[in-house]
N, C-alpha and C positions, 0 to 999 in steps of 0.2 A: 390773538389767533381767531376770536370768534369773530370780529371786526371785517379780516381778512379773509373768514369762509362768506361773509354778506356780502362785501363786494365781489368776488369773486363768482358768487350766483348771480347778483345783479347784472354783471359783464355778463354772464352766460344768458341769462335773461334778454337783452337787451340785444346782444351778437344775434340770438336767434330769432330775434323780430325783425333787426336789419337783413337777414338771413331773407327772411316771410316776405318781407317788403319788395328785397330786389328781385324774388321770385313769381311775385304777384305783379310786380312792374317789366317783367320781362315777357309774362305770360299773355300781358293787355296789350304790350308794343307786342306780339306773337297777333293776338287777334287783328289787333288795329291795319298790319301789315296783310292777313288773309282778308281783311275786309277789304283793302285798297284795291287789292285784285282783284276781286271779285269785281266791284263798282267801273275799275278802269275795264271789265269784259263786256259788262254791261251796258259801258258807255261808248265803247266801239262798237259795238252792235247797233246802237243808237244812234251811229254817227252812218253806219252803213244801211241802213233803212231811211233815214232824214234824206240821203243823198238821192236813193232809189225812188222816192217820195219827192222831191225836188223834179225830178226826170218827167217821172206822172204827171205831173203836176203842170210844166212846160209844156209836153206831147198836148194833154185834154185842151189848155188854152187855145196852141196853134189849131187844134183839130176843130175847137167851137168858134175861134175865127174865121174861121174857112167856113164852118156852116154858115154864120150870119152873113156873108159873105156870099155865097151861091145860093142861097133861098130863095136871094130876090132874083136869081136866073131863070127866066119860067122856064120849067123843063119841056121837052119835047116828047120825051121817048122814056118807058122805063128804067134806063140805064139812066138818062140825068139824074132821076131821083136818086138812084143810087150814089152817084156821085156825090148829092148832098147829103145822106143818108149815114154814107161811110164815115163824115168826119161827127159822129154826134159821139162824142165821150162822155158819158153821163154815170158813171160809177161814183160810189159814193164810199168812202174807208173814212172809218174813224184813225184817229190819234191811239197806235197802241206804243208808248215807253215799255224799256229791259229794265221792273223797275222791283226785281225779286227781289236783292238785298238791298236796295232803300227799305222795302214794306218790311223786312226782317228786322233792320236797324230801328225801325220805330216800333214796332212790335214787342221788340223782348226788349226795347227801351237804354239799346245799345249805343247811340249817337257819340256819349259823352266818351266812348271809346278812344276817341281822336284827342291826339293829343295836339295837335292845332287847329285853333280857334277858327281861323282864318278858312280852311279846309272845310270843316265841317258847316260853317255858316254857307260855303261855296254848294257843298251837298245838296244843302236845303232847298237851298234857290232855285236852282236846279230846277229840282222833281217838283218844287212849287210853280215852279215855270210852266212847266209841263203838265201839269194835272190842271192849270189855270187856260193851257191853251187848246187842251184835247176838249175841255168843256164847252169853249168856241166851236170849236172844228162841230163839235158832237150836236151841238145845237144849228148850227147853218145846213151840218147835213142833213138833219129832222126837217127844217125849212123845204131844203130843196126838192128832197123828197115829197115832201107835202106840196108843191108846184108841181111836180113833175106828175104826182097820181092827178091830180086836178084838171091839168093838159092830156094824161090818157081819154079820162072822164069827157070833156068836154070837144075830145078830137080822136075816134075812135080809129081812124086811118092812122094815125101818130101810133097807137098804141100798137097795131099789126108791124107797122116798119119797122118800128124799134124790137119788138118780141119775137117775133118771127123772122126777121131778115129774108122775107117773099113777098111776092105780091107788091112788087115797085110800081104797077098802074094805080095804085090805090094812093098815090100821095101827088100825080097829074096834076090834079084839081086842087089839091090840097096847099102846093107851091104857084099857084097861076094868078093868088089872087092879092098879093101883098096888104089890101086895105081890108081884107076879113077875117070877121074873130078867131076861123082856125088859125088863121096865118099866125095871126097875132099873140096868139095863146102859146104854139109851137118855138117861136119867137123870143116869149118873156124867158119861157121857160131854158131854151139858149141861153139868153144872156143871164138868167138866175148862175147856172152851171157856172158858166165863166169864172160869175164871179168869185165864186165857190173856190173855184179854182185858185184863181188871184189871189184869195184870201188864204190859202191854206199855202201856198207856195210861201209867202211872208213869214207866215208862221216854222215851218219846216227849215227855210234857210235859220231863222234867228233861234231853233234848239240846235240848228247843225253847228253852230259859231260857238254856242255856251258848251255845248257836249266836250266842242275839240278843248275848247281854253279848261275847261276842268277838270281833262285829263292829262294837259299839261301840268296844270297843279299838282293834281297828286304826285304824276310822276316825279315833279320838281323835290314835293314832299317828302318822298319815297326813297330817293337819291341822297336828300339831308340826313337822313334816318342811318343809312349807311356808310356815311364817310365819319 
């Protein structure tokens, strides 16, 4: 008898760990699936700002090809300058990622939530992709900036056209002379931008490619989970 009350609490012991277990395993596939969501809202968002950012990206190019392009037209009349004036796209935006529940997930040291490997290595890449190439971006646009205060500095007609959008006679002189150092200066500083440009549209399209392919994972993932 006494035999038969030890196993009998063992079993009971034992039931209510398997009990603890499937409930603690239901609770992490519970997070693991609020996580997925989350990351897949994040990553459309991501994917709708890459694209918007693509667009920018294309417009400043054609617009800074048109300047180097018309600079060397000597203007005649205050409207030319304008003409070349209009295409200067000189904005400069960092790299901002949706990248609130990544910084959570590493944070409260959540990662290992995922129950596939494959997924969560996909995760990482990601946002290391990302923080690898905002750091790029973040640094060429400190550069171009730093060209562009230089070419105010050194070309003060530049710095009214651009600041002010008045006073188009004050750049006459400024476009008539293509072999002098404003020109020149006005110029580098163009084609700095450009390439800014160039450089950051590369960058934009290849998070737009990883954004989509990742949230087809999950979702792939997400779908497993369910059948």
């Amino acid at each position: 008898y006494a035999t038969g009350e030890i196993v009998l609490v063992m079993a009971g012991i034992l039931l209510a760990l398997q009990i603890d277990n499937w409930n603690e395993a239901r609770k992490d596939r519970n997070t693991e699936e609020q996580y997925m969501n989350r990351l897949l809202y994040d990553l459309q968002n991501d994917t709708s700002y890459f694209s918007s950012q693509i667009l920018l990206c294309e417009r400043a190019i054609s617009h800074l090809d048109s300047f180097l392009v018309e600079m060397y037209i000597a203007p005649e009349s205050p409207d030319d300058v304008y003409r070349i004036i209009k295409h200067s796209a000189l904005q400069t935006d960092d790299l901002t990622l949706k990248n609130s529940t990544y910084e959570e997930l590493i944070s409260t040291g959540s990662m290992n939530i995922f129950s596939d490997q494959n997924i969560k290595a996909a995760i990482m890449d990601y946002y290391h992709l990302g923080e690898e190439l905002a750091s790029q971006i973040k640094e060429f646009n400190l550069f171009s900036t730093r060209v562009m205060t230089d070419a105010m500095a050194k070309v003060p007609s530049f710095s009214h056209l651009l600041l002010r959008r008045l006073q188009y006679e004050l750049g006459m002189e400024l476009f008539k002379d293509p072999s002098s150092d404003k020109f020149l200066a006005v110029e580098h500083t163009i084609a700095i931008y450009r390439l800014r440009n160039s450089e950051d549209l590369v960058h934009f399209q290849e998070l737009k490619i990883a954004a989509e392919q990742l949230i087809i994972q999950i979702q792939n993932a997400s779908l497993r989970k369910k059948q």
